[in-house]
N, C-alpha and C positions, 0 to 999 in steps of 0.2 A: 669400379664405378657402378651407381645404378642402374639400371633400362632405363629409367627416366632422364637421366643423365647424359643416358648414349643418343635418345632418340633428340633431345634438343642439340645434341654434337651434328649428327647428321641432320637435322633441320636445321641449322645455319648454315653448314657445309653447303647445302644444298641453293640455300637463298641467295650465298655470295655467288656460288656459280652460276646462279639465275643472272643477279644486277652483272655480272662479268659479261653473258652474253648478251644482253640486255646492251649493254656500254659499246660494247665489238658493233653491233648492228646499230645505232647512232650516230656511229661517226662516218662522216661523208667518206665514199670510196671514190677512185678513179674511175672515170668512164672508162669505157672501151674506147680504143684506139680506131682513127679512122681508117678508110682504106688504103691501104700502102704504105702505114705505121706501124712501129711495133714499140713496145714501152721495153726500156731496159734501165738495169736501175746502177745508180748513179750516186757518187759520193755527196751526203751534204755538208758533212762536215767544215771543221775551221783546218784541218790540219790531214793533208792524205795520207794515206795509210797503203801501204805496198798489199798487190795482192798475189797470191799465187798459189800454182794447184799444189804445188812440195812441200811438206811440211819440216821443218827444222827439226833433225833431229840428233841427238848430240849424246853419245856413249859415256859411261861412266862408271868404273868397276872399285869394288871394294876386295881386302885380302885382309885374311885374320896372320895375326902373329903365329910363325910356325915354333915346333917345340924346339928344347934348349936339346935335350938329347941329340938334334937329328942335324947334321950340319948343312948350311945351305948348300942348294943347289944351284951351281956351276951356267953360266946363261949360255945358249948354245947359239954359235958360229957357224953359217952352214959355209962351206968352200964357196969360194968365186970360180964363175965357172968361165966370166967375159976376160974383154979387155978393160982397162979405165982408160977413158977421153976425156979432156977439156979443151972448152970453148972461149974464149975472152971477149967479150962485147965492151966496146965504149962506149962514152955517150953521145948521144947524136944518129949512132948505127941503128939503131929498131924504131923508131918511130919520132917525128916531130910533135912536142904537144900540145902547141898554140896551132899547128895543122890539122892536126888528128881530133881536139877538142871542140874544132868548128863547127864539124856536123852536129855531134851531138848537143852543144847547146842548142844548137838550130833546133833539132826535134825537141827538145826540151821545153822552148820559145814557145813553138810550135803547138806542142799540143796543152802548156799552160795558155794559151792565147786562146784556141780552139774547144777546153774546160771551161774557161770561163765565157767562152759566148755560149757554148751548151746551156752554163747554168742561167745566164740569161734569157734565152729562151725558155728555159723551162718556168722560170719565174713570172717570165711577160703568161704562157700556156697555164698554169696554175691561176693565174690571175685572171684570167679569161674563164679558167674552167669554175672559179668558185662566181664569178658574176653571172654565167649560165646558171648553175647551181640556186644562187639567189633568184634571179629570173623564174627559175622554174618551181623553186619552192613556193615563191610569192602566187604564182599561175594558179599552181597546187589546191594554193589554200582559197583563192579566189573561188577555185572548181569547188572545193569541200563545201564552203559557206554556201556555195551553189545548190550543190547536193544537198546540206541540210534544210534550205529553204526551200525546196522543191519536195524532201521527207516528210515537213511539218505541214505544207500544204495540201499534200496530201492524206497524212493523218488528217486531218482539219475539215477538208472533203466527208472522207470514212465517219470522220464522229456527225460530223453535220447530216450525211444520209442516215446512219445508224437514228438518229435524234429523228429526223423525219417519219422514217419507218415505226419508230415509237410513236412517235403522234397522231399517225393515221391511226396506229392498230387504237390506241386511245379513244379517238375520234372513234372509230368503229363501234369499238367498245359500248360509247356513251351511246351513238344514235340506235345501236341493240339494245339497251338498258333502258332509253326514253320510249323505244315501239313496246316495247313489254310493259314499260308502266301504262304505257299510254291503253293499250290493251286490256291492261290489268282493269285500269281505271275504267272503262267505259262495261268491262262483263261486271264490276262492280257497282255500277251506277245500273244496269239494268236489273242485275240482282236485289240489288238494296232498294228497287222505288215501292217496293208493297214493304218491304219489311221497316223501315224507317219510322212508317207511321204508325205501325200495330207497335210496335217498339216502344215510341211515345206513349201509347195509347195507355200500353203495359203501369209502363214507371207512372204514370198519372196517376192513376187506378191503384196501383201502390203508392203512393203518397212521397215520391221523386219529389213531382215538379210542384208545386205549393203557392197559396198567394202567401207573401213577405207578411201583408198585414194583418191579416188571418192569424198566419203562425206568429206573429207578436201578442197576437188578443191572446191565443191559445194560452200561450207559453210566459207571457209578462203579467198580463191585466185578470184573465180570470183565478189566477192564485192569488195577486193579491188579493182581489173583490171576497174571494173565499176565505182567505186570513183575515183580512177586517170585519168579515163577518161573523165568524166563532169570535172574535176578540168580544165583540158587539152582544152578542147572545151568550159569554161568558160572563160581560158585566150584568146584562138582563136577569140572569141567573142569581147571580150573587145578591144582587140589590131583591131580590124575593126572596132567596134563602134569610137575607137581613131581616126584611120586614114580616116577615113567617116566623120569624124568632122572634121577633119583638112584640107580635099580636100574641103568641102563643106565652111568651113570659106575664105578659100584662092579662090576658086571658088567668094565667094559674093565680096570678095573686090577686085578684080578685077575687077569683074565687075561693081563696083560701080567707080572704079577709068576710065575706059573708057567711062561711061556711065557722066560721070561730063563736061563740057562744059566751055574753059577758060574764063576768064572777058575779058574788052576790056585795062581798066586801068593797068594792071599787067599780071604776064603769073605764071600761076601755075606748082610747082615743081611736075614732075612725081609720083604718090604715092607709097609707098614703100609697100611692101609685110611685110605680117606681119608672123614674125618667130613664130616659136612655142616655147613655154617654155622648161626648163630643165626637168619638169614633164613630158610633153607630150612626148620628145625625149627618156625617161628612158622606157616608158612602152612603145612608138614603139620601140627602141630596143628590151626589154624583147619578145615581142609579134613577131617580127626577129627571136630570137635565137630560142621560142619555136613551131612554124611552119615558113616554108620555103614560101608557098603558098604565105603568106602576102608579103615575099620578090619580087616574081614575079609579085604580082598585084603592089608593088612600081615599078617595071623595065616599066609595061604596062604602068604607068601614065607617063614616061617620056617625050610623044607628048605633054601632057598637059604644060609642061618648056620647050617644043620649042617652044611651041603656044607662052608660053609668049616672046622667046626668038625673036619669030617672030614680036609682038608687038613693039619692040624698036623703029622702023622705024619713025613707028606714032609719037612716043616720040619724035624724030628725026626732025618728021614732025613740031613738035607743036614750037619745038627752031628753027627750019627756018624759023617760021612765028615772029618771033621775031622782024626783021628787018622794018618788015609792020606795026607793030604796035608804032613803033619808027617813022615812016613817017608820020603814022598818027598824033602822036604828034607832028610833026615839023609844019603840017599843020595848 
């Protein structure tokens, strides 16, 4: 077998002889005897049984067959060395035995009379001793639950002081931690009463603490104001750059139109001004409605459409010469 095999063999081996003693010391034993008693022990049987100190013993021999060669041996006679006598006894000469048999039933009676009030007794004493027994087990247990409720009481004691001793050191603990704050708190208040306000003073001065509405004007209102104002000055812009183009156009073709010299063959028609589109008139309007200024530098160019209005004459001039050029052709 295994070692492992062997060591569970003697670890049951072991167990049963445990619960065996275990079982032996459980079961109720007989008291001691009181004084001037002694226990002796006693059949309980249904059926008595003889006792005694001789033991029965009773011989018995065996013999092997002897051989065929060897002839038996002759049983040997030893001499008489006495006389022979005989005795003749009747009946009735050695003993009567409805006389002789008296006594001994009598001790028979006797001591079957005298067994059984023993065992009665011992039965009424058994009977007594297991109601003591009960008695004192019941005592027993009464003392235990005794004992355990005086164990846990006092456990109960032990945690509740324990618990106590905790709460003061606690308590200690806290009103040490409150003097120190409290401490703490007032070299801190005498520390901090100049610095608090230079502190303030600090962040101020740096731009911390602020007014709300201030920093709205800052931060909301003057971007806008500043975007609507390049928006503003971009249309101002444009609507001059427009009309700077449009004097400067009207400007060349005039001048190209006085600057041109008629043929002799034909007489050229006056040249027309050239309008400006419906694009151009929308954004000078717009550039009108949103500065005034541009309106007055239109009033100021009005010399410039008398100039032209001045110019007609010429025009004027050039269809009188009309006639002259018809003579020439008669010629």
């Amino acid at each position: 077998p295994s070692p492992l095999e062997i060591q569970r063999q003697r670890e049951a081996r072991r167990r049963a002889l445990a619960r065996k003693h275990a079982k032996e010391q459980m079961q109720p034993r007989t008291p001691e005897p009181v004084e001037g008693r002694e226990h002796v022990h006693v059949q309980t049987e249904l059926y008595l049984e003889e006792i005694s100190d001789r033991v029965i013993e009773v011989d018995t021999g065996c013999q092997t067959d002897a051989f065929l060669d060897r002839p038996p041996t002759p049983f040997f006679i030893p001499a008489k060395t006495g006389k022979d006598l005989a005795t003749q006894i009747e009946e009735g000469e050695l003993f009567d035995f409805d006389i002789e048999v008296k006594p001994i039933l009598e001790v028979l009676i006797g001591k079957t009379a005298e067994q059984a009030l023993l065992e009665v007794m011992e039965e009424e004493e058994l009977a007594q001793l297991w109601a003591r027994q009960r008695a004192y087990a019941e005592l027993r247990n009464a003392e235990l639950a005794e004992v355990q409720r005086l164990e846990e009481q006092d456990r109960r004691y032990r945690e509740e002081k324990e618990r106590r001793k905790i709460q003061h050191k606690q308590l200690l603990q806290k009103q040490k931690e409150t003097t120190e704050k409290i401490a703490a708190r007032a070299f801190a208040q005498r520390y901090l009463t100049d610095l608090i306000p230079s502190v303030f003073n600090n962040l101020r001065e740096s731009g911390f603490f602020y007014d709300p509405i201030e920093r709205d004007i800052e931060t909301e209102f003057l971007p806008w104001l500043m975007k609507e104002v390049e928006e503003t000055l971009e249309r101002k812009a444009l609507g001059r750059t427009v009309l700077d183009s449009l004097i400067c156009t009207v400007v060349k073709n005039r001048l190209d139109a006085f600057s041109h010299k008629p043929q002799s063959d034909q007489t050229e028609a006056p040249a027309e001004e050239p309008r400006p589109t419906d694009a151009e008139l929308q954004v000078a309007s717009e550039t009108d409605a949103a500065d005034q200024p541009v309106t007055e530098k239109e009033e100021t160019d009005q010399p410039v459409t008398e100039k032209e209005e001045t110019d007609q004459p010429v025009t004027e001039k050039e269809e009188t010469d009309q006639p002259v050029t018809e003579k020439e052709e008669t010629d």
